[in-house]
LUMDODO-96301 format. One record per residue (C-alpha): residue in one letter; x, y, z. Coordinates in pm, whole numbers, plus 50000, padded with zeros to 5 digits. Layout:
% residues N
r residuo=A&xx=X&yy=Y&zz=Z
...
END
This chain:
% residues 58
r residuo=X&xx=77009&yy=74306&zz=85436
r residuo=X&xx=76692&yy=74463&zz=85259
r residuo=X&xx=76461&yy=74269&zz=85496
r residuo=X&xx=76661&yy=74445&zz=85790
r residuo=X&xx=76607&yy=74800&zz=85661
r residuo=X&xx=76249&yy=74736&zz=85589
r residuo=X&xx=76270&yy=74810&zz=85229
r residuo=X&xx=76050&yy=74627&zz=84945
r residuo=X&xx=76243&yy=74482&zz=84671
r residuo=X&xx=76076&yy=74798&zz=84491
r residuo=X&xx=76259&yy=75014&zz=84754
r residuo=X&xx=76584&yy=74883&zz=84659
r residuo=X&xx=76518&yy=74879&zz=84295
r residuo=X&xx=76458&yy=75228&zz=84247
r residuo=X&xx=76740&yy=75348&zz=84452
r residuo=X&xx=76958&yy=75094&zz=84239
r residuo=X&xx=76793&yy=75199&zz=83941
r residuo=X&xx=76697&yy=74864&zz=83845
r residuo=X&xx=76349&yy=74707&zz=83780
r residuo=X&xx=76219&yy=74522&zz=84101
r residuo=X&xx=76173&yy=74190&zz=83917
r residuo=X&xx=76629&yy=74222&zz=83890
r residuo=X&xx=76614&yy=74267&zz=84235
r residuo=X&xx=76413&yy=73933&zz=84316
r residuo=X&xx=76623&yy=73764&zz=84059
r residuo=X&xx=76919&yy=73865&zz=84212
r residuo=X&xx=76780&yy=73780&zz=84569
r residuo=X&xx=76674&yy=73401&zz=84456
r residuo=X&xx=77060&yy=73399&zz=84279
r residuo=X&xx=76885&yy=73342&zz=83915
r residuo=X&xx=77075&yy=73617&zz=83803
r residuo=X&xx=77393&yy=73791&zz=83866
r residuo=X&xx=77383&yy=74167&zz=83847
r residuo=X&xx=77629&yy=74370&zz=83645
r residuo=X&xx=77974&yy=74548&zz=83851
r residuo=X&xx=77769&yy=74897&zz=83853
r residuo=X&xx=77484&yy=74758&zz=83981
r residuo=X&xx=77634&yy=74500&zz=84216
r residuo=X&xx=77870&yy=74817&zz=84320
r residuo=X&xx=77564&yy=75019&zz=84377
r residuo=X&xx=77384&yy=74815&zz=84622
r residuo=X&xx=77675&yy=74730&zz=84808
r residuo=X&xx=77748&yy=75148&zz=84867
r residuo=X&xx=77395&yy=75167&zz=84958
r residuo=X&xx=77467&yy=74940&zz=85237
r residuo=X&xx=77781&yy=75075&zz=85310
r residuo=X&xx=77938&yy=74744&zz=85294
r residuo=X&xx=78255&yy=74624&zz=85057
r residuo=X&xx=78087&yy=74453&zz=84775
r residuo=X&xx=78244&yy=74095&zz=84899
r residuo=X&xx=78032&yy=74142&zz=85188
r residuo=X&xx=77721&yy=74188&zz=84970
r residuo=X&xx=77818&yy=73923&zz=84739
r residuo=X&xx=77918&yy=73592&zz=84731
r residuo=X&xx=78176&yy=73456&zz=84412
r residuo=X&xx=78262&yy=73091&zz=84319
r residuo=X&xx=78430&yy=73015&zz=84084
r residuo=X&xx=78314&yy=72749&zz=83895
END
């Protein structure tokens, strides 16, 4: 969805208020980002966050 919009990972990190490396983790799915941030990104793309974000439970 960032790729589409033409943003850098930088892009969306400082709108998200997050550090770009956070953004790449999150990206690759090393990391999972906290409820505000995951809640952030998916209002930026004006999408409900299950859109944005995949869960299994494991």
């Amino acid at each position: 969805m960032r790729a589409e919009k033409r943003w850098t990972q930088e892009d969306l990190a400082l709108e998200v208020g997050v550090s770009r490396q956070t953004i790449n983790a999150i990206e690759k799915e090393k990391f999972d980002p906290s409820l505000p941030t995951a809640f952030r990104i998916a209002r930026l793309f004006d999408l409900p966050i299950e859109k944005v974000f995949d869960y299994e439970d494991e």
